[in-house]
N, C-alpha and C positions, 0 to 999 in steps of 0.2 A: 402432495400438500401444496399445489400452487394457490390455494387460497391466501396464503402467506408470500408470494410472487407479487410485484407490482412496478408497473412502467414510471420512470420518469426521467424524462431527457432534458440532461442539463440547461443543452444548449436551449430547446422547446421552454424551459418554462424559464430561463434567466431573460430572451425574448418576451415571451408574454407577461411576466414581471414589470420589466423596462419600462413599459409600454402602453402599461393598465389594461391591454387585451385581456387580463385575468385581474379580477379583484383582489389586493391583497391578504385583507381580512377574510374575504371567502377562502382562496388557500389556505392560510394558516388555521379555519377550520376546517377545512378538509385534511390536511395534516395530524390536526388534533384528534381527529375521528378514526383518521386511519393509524396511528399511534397509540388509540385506546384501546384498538381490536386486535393490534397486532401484536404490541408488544409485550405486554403480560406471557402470548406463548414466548415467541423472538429472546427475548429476554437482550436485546440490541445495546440500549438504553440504560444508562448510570440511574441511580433511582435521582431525584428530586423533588424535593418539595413546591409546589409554588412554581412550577415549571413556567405554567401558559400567562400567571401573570408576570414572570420577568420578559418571556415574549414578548407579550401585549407594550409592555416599557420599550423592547430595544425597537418594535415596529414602530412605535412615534417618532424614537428619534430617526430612526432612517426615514420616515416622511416628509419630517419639518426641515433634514438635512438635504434630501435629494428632491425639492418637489416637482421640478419641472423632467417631465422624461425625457427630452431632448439631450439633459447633458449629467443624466442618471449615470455613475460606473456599470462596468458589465455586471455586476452580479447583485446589482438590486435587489432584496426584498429575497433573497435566494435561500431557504433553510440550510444548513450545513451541520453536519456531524463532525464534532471533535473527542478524538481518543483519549483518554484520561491519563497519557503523559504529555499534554499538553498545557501549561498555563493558561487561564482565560482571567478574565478583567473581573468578570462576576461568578463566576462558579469556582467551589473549591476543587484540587488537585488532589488523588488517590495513589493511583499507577494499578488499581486491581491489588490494592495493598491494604494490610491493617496499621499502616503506617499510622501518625495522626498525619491529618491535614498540612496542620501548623507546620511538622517540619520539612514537607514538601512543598511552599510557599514560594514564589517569588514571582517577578516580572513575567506580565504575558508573553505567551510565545512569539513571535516575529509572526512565523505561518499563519498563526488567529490576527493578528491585527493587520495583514493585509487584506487578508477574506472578510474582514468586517470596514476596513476602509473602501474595500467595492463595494459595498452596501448588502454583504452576505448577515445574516443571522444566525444565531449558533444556536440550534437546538434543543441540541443534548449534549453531553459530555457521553461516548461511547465508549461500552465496553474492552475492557483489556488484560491479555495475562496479568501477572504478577509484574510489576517493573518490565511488563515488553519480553517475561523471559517464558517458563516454563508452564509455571502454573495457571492453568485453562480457567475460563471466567463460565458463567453459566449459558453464553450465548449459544444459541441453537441452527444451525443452515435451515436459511426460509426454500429450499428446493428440497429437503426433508429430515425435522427437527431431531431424529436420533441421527444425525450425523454432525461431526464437526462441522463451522464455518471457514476453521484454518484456525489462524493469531499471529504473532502477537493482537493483531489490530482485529479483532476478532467482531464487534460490534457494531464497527465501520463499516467497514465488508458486508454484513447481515443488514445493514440500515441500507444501504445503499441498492443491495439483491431487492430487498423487499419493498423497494416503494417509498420509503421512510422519508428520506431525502436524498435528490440527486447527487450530494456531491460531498464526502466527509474523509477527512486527513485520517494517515495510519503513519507508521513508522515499517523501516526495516533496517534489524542490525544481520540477519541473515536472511529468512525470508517472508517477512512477514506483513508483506502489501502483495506480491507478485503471487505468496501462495494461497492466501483468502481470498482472493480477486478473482481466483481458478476455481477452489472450490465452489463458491458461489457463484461463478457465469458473469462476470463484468470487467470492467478493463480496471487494471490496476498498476500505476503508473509509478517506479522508483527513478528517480530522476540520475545523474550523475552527481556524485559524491558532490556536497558543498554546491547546488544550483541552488537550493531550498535551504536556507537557513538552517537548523538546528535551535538555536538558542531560544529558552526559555521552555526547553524539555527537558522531563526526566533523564537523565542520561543514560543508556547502559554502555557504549563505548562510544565516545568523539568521534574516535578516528575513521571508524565506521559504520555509525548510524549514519541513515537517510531520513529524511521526512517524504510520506509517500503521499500520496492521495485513489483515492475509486471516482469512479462514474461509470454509468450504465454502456455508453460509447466514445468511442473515439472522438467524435466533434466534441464533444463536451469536456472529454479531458483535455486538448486543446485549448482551450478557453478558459479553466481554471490554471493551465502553465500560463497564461498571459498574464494572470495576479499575480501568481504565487512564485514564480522562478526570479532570480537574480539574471537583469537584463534579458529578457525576453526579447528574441529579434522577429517581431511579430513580420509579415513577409517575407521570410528567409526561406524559401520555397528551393525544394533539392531537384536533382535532377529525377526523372522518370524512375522509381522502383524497377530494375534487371535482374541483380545476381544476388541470390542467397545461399546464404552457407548453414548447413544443415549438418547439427553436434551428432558426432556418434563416437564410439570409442569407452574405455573405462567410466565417462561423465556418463552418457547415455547409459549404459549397463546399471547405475543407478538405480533407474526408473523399474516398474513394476512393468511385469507383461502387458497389463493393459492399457500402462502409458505408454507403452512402446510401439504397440496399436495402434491407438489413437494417434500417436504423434506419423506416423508412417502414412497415416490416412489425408494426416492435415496436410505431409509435405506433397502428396498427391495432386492436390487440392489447391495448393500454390501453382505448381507444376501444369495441370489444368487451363490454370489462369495466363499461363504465357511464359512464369518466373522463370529463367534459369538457376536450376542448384545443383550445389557442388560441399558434395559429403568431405569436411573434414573433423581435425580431431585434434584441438591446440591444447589438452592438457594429458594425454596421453595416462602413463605407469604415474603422474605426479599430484595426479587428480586426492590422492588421499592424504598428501602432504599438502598441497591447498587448506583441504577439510581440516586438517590439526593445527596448520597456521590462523584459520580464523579464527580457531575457537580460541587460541592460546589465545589471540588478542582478545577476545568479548570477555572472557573470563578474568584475563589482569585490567584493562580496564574499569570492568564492572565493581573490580573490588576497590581498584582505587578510588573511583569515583563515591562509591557509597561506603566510604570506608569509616569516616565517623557519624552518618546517619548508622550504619551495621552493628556500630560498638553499642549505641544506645538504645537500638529497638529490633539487634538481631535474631530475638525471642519471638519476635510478630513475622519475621519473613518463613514463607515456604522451606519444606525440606530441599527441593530441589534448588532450589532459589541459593539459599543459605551455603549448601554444597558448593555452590559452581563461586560463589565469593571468597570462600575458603581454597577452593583449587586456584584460585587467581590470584590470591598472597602469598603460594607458592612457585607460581612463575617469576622466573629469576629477570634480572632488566636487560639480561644478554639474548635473554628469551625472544620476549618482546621486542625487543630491535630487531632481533632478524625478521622475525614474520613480518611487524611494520617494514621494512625493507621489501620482503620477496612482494607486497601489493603493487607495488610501484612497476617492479617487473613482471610481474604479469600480464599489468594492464599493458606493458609495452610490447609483450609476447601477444597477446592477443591485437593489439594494433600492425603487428607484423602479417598478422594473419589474414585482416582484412587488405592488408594492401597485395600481397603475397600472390594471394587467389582474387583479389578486383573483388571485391564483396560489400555488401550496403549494408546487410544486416544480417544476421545469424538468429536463427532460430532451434530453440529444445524445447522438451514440454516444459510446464508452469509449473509441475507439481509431477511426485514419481506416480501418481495414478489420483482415482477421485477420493473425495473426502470420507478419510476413513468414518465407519460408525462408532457411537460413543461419545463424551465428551470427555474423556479423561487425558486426550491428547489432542492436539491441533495438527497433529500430520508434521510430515517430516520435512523441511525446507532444504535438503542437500540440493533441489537440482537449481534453487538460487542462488547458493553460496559464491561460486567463483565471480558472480557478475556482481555483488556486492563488494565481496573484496577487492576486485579490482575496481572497484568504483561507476562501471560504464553504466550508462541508462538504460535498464529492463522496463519493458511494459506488456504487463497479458493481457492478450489478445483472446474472450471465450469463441471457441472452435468446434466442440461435439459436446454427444451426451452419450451415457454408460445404457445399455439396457437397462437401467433403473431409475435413468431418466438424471445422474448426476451429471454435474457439466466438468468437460475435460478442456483445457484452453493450451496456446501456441505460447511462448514466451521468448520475447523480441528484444533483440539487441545490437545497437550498434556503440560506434566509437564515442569516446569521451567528447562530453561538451555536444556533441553532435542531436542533442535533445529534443530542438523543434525537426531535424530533418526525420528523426526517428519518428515522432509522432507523426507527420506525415505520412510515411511512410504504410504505418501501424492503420490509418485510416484504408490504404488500398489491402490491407491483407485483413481487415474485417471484412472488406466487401468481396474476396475473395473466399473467404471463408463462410460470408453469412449462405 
């Protein structure tokens, strides 16, 4: 079904944006054409009414605001995809909820109002599970519609596969940028904990949501971290990509045969390239008390967080949904303290790890194999979990494809804070891998 497939490179059109090498108006109909034809299957896109004329409004003001291109922000005129646990200025907030509107109301998100202070435009509001949690929205994978896209961020992910627009924010409280971004073949970028704001999103836990983002490549997610992250150290250029450390042990066992596959193939394929790797295994026999520690947190969080929205409109949330708020009011606060405690150690056990073995970045697959078919799940995110919990920066890298033509991707990781050298980095293991 690659009729539902479509190019568009960040960095190529925030360039001819800038610049007027591309007319703006002519874009935003060519966007509009290809959102008429596509999205109806896609199903990518929050519905809206009156879509192209609030467009038509926010292109004035970014014309009359930015006119001269010499000293246009980078992402002029740039369409963007925002997940609907995001606050915006002019669209109303959902979560993929029958919530009302009203009571999910408040101040835009930080993430949306730096992307519209570079002169980005917000599209659409995209598609999203339930509250970021369980329950799957109608979105379809544009590399082929009876298979999942992944989610939470599920729409984002499909927008951005498909052409829609280069560049559109997701979230991850477990894995849900790193494992849409795989099943649908593009890079999808979770930052280290707290680099990207949070505020003025749905919450489903503080402590460990991310705000993530897609784009088709690596330059391109580069260049939305220069908006969007807290103190971006634009030049902060690392030493030469060496030594990679390559997960196997209980984490990897995870994975399906065929990601095991694939991921053996890619490390080949590094290897190829010049890399030195060095097979270790930093969570061993404890890999499944991680998996219970996160959850223990998303689950009490989530209940505290939505705990007098649940009381009044707990009849409108999912079964599944509803469940996991109800397990969370049973977690006790002695509970929760330890698991919040054991992230911290982790993250420290895995920084032992890289220094330990001399290692820049670690790599596993993105996902335990391709995007299951069906839409009644989005696929399993266990093999994002521990790089969440521990908070370090994940970015997937797409790597292969299944004989059925689905994309399997690398999923890249190094030390906290260490964000622009990871991205970096993430650029020579695309070109190592394209």
């Amino acid at each position: 079904m690659t009729e539902l497939l479509g190019d568009t490179s960040l960095a190529s059109i925030s360039r001819s944006l800038r610049y007027d090498t591309t007319d703006l108006e002519a874009h935003y109909r060519d966007a509009r054409e290809r959102a008429e034809a596509v999205d109806p299957r896609l199903r990518a896109f929050v519905d809206e009414e009156n879509r192209w004329e609030r467009i038509d409004r926010a292109l004035e003001r970014v014309r009359s605001r930015f006119p001269d291109p010499e000293s246009r922000p980078p992402l002029y005129g740039v369409p963007v995809g925002i997940k609907d646990v995001f606050r915006t200025a002019d669209l109303p907030t959902r979560a993929g909820s029958d919530v009302p509107a009203e009571a999910l109301s408040g101040a835009e998100a930080e993430a949306v109002s730096r992307l519209t202070d570079a002169g980005a435009v917000v599209l659409a509001k995209t598609v999203t599970a339930e509250f970021a949690c369980f329950e799957s929205g109608p979105t379809r994978n544009p590399h082929d519609p009876d298979h999942t896209p992944g989610g939470s961020s599920s729409g984002s992910a499909a927008a951005v596969a498909a052409g829609l627009c280069p560049l559109a924010l997701g979230t991850q409280t477990i894995g849900s940028t790193n494992r849409p971004a795989a099943f649908c073949g593009i890079v999808g970028v979770k930052p280290s904990h707290d680099r990207i704001p949070i505020d003025g999103t749905i919450a489903v836990a503080p402590s460990i949501d991310h705000v993530g983002f897609f784009t088709q490549h690596v330059e391109g997610a580069e260049l939305a971290a220069g908006v969007l992250y807290d103190d971006w150290r634009a030049g902060d250029d690392p030493p030469d990509l060496s030594r990679i450390g390559v997960l196997e042990g209980p984490y990897l066992e995870q994975a399906e045969d065929v990601g095991r596959e694939h991921f053996e193939a890619h490390v080949e394929r590094l290897e190829a390239a010049g890399y030195t790797t060095v097979r270790i295994d930093p969570f061993g026999e404890d890999i499944e008390e991680i998996n219970e520690r996160h959850e223990a947190i998303m689950s009490a969080e989530m209940a505290i967080g939505h705990d007098a929205r649940f009381s009044e409109y707990g009849d409108r949330y999912a079964d599944a949904t509803a469940e996991f708020v109800h397990e969370g009011r049973e977690t006790s606060v002695e509970t929760l303290a330890r698991a919040r405690s054991g992230r911290s150690k982790l993250r420290e056990r895995l920084h032992e790890t890289f220094e330990t073995h001399d290692l820049d970045v670690l790599v596993s697959p993105a996902a335990p194999g391709p995007a299951p078919e069906g839409l009644e799940s989005t696929g399993d995110p266990i093999m994002n979990l521990p790089w969440t919990h521990s908070g370090l920066p994940s970015v997937t890298v797409p790597a292969s494809r299944t004989d059925d033509g689905l994309p399997m991707a690398l999923q890249c990781v190094s030390r906290f804070g260490r964000d622009e050298w990871l991205l970096s980095w993430c650029r020579s293991i695309e070109d190592a891998l394209r």
